[in-house]
C-alpha positions in Angstrom: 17.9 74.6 3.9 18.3 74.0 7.6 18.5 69.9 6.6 20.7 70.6 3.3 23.1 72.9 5.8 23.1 69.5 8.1 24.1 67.1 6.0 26.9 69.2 4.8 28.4 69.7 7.9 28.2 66.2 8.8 29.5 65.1 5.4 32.6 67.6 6.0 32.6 66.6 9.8 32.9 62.4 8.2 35.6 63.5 5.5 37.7 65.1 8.1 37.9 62.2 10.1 37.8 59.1 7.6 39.6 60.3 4.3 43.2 60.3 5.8 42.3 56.5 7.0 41.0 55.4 3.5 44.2 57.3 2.1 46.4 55.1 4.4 44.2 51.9 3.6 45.1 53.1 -0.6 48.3 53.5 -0.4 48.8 50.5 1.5 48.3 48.8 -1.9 50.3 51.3 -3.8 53.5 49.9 -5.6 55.6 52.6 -5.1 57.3 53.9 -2.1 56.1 57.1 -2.2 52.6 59.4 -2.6 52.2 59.1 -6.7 50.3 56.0 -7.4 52.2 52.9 -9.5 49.7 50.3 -9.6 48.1 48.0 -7.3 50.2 45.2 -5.4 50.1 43.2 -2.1 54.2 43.1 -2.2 53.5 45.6 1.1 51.8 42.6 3.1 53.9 39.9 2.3 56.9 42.1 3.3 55.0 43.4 6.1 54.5 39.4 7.4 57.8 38.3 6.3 59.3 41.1 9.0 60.7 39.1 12.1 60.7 42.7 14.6 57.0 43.6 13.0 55.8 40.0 13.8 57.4 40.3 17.6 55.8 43.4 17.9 52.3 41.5 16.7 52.9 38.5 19.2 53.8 41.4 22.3 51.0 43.6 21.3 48.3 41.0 20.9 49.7 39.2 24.4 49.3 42.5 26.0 46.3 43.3 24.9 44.3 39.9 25.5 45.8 39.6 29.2 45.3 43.1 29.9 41.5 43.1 29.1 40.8 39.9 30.3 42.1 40.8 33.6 41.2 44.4 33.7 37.1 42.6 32.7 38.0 40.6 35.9 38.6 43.1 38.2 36.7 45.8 36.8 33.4 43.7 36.9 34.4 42.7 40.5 34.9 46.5 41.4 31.9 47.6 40.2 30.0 45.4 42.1 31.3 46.6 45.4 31.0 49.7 44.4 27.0 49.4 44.2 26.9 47.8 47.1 28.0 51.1 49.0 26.0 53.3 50.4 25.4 57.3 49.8 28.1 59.3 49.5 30.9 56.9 50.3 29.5 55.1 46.4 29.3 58.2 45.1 33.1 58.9 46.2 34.6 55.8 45.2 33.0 56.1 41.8 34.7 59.7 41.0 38.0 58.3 41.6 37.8 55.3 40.0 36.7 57.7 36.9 40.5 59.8 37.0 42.5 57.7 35.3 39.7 57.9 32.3 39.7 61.5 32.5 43.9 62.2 33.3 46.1 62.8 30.3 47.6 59.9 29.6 51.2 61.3 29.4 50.5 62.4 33.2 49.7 58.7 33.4 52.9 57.3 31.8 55.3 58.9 33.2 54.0 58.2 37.0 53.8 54.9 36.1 57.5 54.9 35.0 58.9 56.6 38.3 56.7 53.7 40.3 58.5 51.6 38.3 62.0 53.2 38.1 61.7 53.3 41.5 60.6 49.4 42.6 63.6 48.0 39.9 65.6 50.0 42.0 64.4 48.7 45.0 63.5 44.5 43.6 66.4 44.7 41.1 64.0 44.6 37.6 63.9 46.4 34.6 60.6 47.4 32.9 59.6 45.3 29.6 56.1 42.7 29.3 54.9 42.8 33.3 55.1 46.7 33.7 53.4 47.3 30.3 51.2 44.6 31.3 50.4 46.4 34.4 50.3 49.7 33.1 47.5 48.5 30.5 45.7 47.1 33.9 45.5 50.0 35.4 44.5 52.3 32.3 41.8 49.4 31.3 39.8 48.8 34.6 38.1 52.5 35.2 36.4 51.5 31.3 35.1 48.4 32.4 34.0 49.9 35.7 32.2 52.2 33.6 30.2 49.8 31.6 29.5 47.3 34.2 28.0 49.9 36.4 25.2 50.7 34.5 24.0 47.2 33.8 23.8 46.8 37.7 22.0 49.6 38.3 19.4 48.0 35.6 19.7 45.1 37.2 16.5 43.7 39.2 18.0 42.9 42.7 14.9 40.2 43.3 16.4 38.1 40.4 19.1 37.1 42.6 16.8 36.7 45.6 14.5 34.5 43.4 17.3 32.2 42.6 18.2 31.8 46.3 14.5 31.0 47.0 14.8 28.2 44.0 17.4 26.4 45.6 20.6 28.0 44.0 23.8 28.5 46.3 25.0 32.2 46.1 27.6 31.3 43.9 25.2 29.4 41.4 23.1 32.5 41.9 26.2 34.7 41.1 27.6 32.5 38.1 24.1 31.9 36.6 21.7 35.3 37.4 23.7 38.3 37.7 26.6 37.6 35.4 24.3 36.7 32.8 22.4 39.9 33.0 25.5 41.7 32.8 27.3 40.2 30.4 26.2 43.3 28.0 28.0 45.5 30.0 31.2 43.0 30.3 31.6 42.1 26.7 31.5 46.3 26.3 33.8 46.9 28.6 35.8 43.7 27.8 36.6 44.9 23.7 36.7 48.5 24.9 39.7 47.6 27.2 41.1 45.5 24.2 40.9 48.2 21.7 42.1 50.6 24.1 45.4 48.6 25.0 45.8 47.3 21.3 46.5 50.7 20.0 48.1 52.9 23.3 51.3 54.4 22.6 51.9 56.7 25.3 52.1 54.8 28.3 53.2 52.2 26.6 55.8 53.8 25.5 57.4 55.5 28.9 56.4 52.0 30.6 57.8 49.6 27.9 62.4 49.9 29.0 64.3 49.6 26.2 64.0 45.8 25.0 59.9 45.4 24.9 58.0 46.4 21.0 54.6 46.7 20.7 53.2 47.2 17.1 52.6 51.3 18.1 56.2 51.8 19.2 57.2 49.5 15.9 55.1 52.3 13.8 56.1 55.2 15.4 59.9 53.7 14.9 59.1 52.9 11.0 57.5 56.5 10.6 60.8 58.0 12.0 62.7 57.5 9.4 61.1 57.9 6.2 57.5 56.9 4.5 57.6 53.1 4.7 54.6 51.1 2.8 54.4 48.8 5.7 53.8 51.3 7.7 50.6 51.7 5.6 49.9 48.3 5.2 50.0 47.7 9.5 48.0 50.7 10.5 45.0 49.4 8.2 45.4 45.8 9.4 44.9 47.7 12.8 42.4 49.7 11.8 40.4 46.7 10.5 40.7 44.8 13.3 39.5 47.4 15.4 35.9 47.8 13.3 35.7 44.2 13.1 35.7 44.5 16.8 33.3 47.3 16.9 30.7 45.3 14.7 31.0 42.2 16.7 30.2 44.5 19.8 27.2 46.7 18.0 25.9 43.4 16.7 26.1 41.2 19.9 24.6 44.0 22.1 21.7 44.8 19.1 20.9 40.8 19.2 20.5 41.2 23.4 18.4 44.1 23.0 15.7 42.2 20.6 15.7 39.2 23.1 14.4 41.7 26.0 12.6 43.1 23.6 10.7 39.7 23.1 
């Protein structure tokens, strides 16, 4: 019973979560515009491509996204780094704050963010749009790769580097060829997390963004103000798709890395 009682609560638990997604992903390919179903079509994702502001919104989103995690990877993997290489409780203090911005609300987040930046196009004469989105999604994106990198250097066998010194490598060889190659794990983690994270943010985006800069959460939030629109449907589960693509790319990479240790 105890096992029966289990699976129940996990099916419910799975239900909860997934059946409103697998609604959208439905509907997506409904006919009609609204909830009764009139036959299958794909007229939603041609309309849905042939949209000029949806297809900006794409091209901003996927910009944002791709600089922001490639540069948050950067300086997250650098950060974490010096962070090991403290000592005591000075390491220990350095790693708790770079963990806020991970545990702060994220309107908290956004709307500091837009006062700093109120505040400096006041001062430098800007207006917010790609760079303080861009920023924003820095900032928010870092503490996550911090937070996978970390471990992996902890793991990390120290004497590796040393033995590549001793073989004639320069410390940047050493660097390039020993220790980001045994945490690359922990990069590529942190690097999609960052991606997913800043592909799909809406609230600091949205207090960060001005009044000229769409991104494809804004563009649905927009669409869903008005009244049920099928593209709507049709660009959350491109989205959503994406994002498990992403998620079996990362399970699968890090499951291959695991068997070559293993061997």
């Amino acid at each position: 019973m105890k096992k029966v009682s289990q699976k129940i609560y996990f099916g419910v638990i799975m239900a909860f979560l997934y059946l409103p997604i697998i609604y959208l992903i439905a509907y997506s390919f409904n006919d009609g515009k609204t909830s009764v179903w009139k036959g299958f079509t794909l007229k939603w994702y041609e309309a849905l491509f042939s949209d000029a502001q949806i297809m900006t919104s794409l091209y901003n989103t996927l910009i944002v996204a791709i600089l922001a995690s490639v540069i948050s990877t950067i300086l997250g993997t650098a950060a974490a780094i010096g962070i090991y290489n403290f000592k005591g409780g000075v390491r220990s203090a350095i790693q708790n704050v770079s963990n806020i911005p991970i545990i702060n609300p994220e309107i908290v987040t956004g709307v500091s963010l837009m006062l700093l930046f109120t505040f400096a196009g006041v001062m430098m004469g800007f207006e917010m749009g790609f760079v303080t989105v861009l920023l924003a999604h820095i900032g928010f994106c870092t503490p996550y790769v911090i937070l996978n990198v970390t471990p992996r250097i902890r793991q990390m066998d120290s004497s590796v580097y040393e033995a590549a010194l001793d073989l004639g490598c320069s410390p940047i060889q050493a660097f390039f060829k020993v220790v980001l190659h045994e945490l690359m794990p922990g990069i590529l983690s942190g690097f999609l997390i960052s991606f997913t994270y800043s592909l799909d943010d809406f609230v600091i985006t949205y207090f960060t963004r001005g009044s000229k800069f769409q991104t494809l959460p804004i563009q649905i939030y927009t669409m869903t103000h008005q009244r049920i629109n099928p593209k709507a449907n049709a660009l959350s589960a491109l989205m959503f798709v994406i994002i498990i693509v992403l998620l079996i790319i990362s399970n699968a990479v890090s499951a291959r890395r695991e068997r070559q240790e293993a061997r």
